[in-house]
N, C-alpha and C positions, 0 to 999 in steps of 0.2 A: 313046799311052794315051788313050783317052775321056776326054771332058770330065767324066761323072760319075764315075768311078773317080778321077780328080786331084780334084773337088771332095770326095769320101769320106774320099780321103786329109787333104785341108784343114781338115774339119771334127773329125775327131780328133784330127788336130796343138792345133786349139784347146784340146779337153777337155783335154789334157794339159796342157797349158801355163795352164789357168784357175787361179785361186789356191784357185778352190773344188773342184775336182777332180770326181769322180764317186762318188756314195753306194755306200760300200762294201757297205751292206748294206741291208735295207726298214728295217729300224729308223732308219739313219740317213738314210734318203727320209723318213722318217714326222717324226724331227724337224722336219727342215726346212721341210716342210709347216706342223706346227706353230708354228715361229716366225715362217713370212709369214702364218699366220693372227692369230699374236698383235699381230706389226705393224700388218696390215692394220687390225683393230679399235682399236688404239690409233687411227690416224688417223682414224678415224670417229667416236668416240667424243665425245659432250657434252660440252660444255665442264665446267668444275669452276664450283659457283655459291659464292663467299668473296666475303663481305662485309669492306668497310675497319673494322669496330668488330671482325667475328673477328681480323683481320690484326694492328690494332695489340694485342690482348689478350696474343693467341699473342706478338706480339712482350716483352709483359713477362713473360709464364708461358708456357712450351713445351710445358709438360705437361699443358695443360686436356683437361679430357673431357668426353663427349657426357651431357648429363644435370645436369652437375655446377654448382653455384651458386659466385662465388668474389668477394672482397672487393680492390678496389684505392682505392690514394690517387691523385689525378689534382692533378698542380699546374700552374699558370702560372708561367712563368718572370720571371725580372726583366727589364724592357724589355717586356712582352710588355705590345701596345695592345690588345688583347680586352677590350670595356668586360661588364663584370659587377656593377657598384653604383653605390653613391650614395657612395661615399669620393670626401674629397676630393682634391686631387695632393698637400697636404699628408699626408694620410694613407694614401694609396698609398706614398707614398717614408719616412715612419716605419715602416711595417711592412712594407714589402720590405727597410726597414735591419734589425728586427729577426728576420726571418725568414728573408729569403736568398732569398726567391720572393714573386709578387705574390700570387698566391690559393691554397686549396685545398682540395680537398670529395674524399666519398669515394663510388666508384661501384659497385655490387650487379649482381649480375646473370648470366645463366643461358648457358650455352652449348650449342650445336648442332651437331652434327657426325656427318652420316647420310649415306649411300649411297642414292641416288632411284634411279627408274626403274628398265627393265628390256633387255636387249639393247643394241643399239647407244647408246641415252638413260639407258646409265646413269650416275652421275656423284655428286659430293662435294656436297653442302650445307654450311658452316660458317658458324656467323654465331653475334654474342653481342648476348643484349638485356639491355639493364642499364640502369640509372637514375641517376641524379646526388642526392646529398645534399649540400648545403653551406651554409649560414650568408651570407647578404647585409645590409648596412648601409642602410635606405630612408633619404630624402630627412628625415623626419622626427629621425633618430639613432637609431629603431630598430633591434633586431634582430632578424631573420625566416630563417624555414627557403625556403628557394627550392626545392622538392622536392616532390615527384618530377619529374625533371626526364629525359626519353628521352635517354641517349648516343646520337647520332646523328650521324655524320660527312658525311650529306650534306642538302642541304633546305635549311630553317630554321634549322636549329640547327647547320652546318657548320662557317660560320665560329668560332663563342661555342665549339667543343671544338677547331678543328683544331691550334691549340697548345698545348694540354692533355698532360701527358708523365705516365704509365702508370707506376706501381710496385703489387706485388702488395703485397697484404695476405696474406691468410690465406682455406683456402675455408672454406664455411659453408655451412649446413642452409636444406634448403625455407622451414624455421621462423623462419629470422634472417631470412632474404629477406621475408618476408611480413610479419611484424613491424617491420619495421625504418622504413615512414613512423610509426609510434606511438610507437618509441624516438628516434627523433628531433626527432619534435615533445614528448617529455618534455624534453627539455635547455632549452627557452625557457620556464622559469617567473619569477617573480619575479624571480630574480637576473638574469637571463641576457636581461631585455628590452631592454635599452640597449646600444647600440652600444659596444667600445672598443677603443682599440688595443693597449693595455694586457693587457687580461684577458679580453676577449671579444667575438673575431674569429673568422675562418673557422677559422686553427690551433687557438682554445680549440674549438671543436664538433669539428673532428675526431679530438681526441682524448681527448673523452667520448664520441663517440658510438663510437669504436674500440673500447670497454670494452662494450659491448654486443651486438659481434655474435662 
């Protein structure tokens, strides 16, 4: 037998025996095409652009959408060395006894979640910019709105949020969002200028200023 007659033979024993067999029909050539094309361009494709503030968001609400404005409480845990005021260690460890956590302000803000580019550059954008409200104790025994303050998980401000731990609130309107440094600067009148641990701390502001949005 010729050498290409046994190799002819060889090469069909193959198809037979491949697991993928041979396309029974064009339609099922045309998938297949298909799905190395789909492959192909997955692997090509741009990477996804997520930001660590979209990340930890999505990790306390899963449901956010593109457009959408939404309210969360951010606390410090007990132990947690993140310097944030003028309290003193006496007054850190009375109101981590009565509160169960050392700080806690509340954070606004808008999320993003679009599809960029085009062809092979196309790709996810998620990211949330949102602000910090909370109530600080100065050196004086004042008390003061420390806001607006950028959630930012990297920079500057990486360390002061990276132990910061995420509970949703409630979403809320363009309008709360936009409002919300003037509702917050209305909680520090009269009553509310003095520091205490008592009756008005970072827990009393945020929840008056909860009542507002």
């Amino acid at each position: 037998m010729k050498f290409s007659s046994i190799f002819s033979v060889f090469l069909a024993g193959l198809a037979v025996a491949s697991p993928l067999g041979q396309p029974s029909s064009s339609e099922d050539l045309a998938i297949r095409e298909a799905d190395i094309e789909i492959e192909s361009s997955l692997v090509a494709r741009t990477a996804d652009k997520i930001t660590p503030e979209y990340t930890k968001v999505h990790k306390a609400k899963t449901t956010i959408a593109n457009g959408r404005y939404y309210a969360f409480t951010i606390k410090w845990p007990l132990g947690d060395g993140t310097t944030i005021d003028k309290e003193t260690p006496a007054e850190i460890q009375e109101l981590q006894k009565k509160l169960g956590f050392k700080h806690i302000g509340v954070i606004l803000g808008k999320v993003k979640d679009v599809e960029a580019g085009k062809g092979k550059n196309k790709h996810l954008e998620k990211d949330f910019t949102g602000q910090l409200y909370h109530l600080i104790k100065n050196a004086d025994g004042s008390a003061q709105l420390d806001s607006p303050k950028n959630y930012k998980l990297t920079g500057q401000t990486e360390g002061f949020f990276r132990n910061g731990q995420l509970t949703f609130l409630k979403e809320i309107s363009s309008k709360t969002y936009d409002d919300a440094k003037k509702n917050a600067a209305a909680y520090f009148d009269a009553a509310h200028r003095v520091y205490s641990v008592d009756n008005n701390n970072c827990d009393s502001f945020v929840r008056a200023f909860e009542t507002k949005l």
